[in-house]
N, C-alpha and C positions, 0 to 999 in steps of 0.2 A: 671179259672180266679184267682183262690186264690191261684193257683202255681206261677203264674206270680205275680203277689202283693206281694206273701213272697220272690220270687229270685229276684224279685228289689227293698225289701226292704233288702234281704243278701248283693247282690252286691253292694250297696249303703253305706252301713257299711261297708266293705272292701273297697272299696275306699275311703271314711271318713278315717279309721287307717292306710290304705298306707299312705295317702297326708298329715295326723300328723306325723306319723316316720317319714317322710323325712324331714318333714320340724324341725323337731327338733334339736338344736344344741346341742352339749356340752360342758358343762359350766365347766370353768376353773376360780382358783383362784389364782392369783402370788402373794406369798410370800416369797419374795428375797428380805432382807436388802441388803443394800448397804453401803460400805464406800470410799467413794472420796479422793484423795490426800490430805492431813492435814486437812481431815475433820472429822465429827463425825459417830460411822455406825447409818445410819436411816432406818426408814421403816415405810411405811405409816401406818400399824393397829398399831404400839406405840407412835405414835404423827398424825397432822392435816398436812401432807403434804400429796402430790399427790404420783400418781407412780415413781420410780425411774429410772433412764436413762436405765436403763439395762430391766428394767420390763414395759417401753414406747416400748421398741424397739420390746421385745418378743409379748406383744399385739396386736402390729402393724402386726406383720406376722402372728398372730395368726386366728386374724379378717380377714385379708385378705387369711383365707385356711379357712373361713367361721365356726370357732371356737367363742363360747360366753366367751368372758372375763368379769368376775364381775367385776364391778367398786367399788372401795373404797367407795364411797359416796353411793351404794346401798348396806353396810355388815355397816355404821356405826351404827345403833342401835344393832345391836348384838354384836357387842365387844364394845358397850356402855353396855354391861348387864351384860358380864364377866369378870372382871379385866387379868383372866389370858390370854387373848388374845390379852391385851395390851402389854404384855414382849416383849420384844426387840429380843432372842433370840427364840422364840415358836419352841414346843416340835412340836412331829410329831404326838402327841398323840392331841394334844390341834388345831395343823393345819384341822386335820380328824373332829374335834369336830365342827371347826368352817365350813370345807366344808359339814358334815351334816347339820346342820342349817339354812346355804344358799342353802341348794339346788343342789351344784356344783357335778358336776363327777369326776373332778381331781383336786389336790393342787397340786400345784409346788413351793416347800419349798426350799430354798437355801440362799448363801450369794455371794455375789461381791465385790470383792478389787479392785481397783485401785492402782496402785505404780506409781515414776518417776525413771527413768532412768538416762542415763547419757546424756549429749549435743549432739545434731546432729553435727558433726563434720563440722567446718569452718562455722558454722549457732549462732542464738541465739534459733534458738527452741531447745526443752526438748523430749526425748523419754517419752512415756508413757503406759502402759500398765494395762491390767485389767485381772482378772480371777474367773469364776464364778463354783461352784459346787451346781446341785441340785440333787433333789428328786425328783420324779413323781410319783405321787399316787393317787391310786384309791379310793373313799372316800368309795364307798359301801362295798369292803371288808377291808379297811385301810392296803391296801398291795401296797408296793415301786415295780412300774413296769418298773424302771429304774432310775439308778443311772447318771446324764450324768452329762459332764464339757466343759468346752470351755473357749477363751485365745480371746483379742483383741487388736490392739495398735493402737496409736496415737501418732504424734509429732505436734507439740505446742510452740506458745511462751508463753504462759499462762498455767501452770502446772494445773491449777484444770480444763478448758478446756479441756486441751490435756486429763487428766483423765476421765472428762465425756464424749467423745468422743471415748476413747478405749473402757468406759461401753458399751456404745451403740453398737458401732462394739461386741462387746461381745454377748449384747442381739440378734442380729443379726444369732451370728453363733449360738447360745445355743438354739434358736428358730427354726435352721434346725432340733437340732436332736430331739427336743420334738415333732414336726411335725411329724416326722420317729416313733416317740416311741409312739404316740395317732394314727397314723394309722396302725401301728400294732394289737394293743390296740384293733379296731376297734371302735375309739373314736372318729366318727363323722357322 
């Protein structure tokens, strides 16, 4: 009787840490400033804005491949606590600092430009185009598991549109290959 007692009290705890692993996701943090057609580069941990068109769009596929993206409003008291995680520019040294702290598995550290083009020919819309280069890293050993980039465009009769619409197409493609480079990873 006390065979069976202890191997269903074993099997029970093994089922318990199966049904935790799986269920666990992981957590990712996007920090990709951004800068828009004659606009300024921002990025939500150095001012009180949200995520940027390029880092909506990367979330958006991210959540839906069943990946945890921290949201900005759950990391504001901790770069409420260290100024240097406010800089505009963060190190890669200072990104690993803050994805310890939160908890996360990977930063994804990068920037996004938007540019305008020339006229859609016999149109008034504007070309527009975006390009983004990041990092992919892993916080627990602060090693870059992949370098990647991507290009997106838009035409527009509104050049800061048509800009935040290439972002977006940007976030889009850049979001393929971190998907590819976290399950390699085996980061899910």
């Amino acid at each position: 009787m006390k065979k069976l007692i202890l191997f269903s009290v074993i099997l029970l705890g093994v089922f318990i840490a199966l049904s935790y692993a799986q269920g666990a996701k992981t957590k990712v943090i996007l920090l990709i400033s951004e800068q828009n057609i004659e606009g300024p580069q921002s990025a939500w941990w150095a001012s009180e804005v949200d995520l940027s068109a390029t880092e909506a769009a990367i979330a958006r596929r991210l959540i839906a491949q069943g990946y945890e993206v921290l949201e900005p409003s759950s990391l504001t008291q901790i770069i409420k606590q260290r100024p240097a995680f406010r800089m505009l520019a963060l190190s890669e040294q200072e990104s690993v600092k803050l994805g310890n702290l939160s908890k996360a598995d990977y930063v994804i550290l990068g920037r996004a430009v938007a540019s305008a083009g020339a006229n859609v020919p016999q149109s008034s819309m504007r070309s527009c185009f975006a390009n983004v280069t990041a990092k992919l890293i892993k916080v627990k050993d602060a090693k870059v598991v992949a370098y990647l980039d991507a290009s997106g465009n838009s035409a527009h009769m509104d050049v800061i549109t048509g800009g935040r619409e290439a972002l977006s197409s940007t976030g889009d493609n850049l979001a393929d290959k971190l998907i590819e480079a976290l399950s390699k990873e085996g980061g899910k």
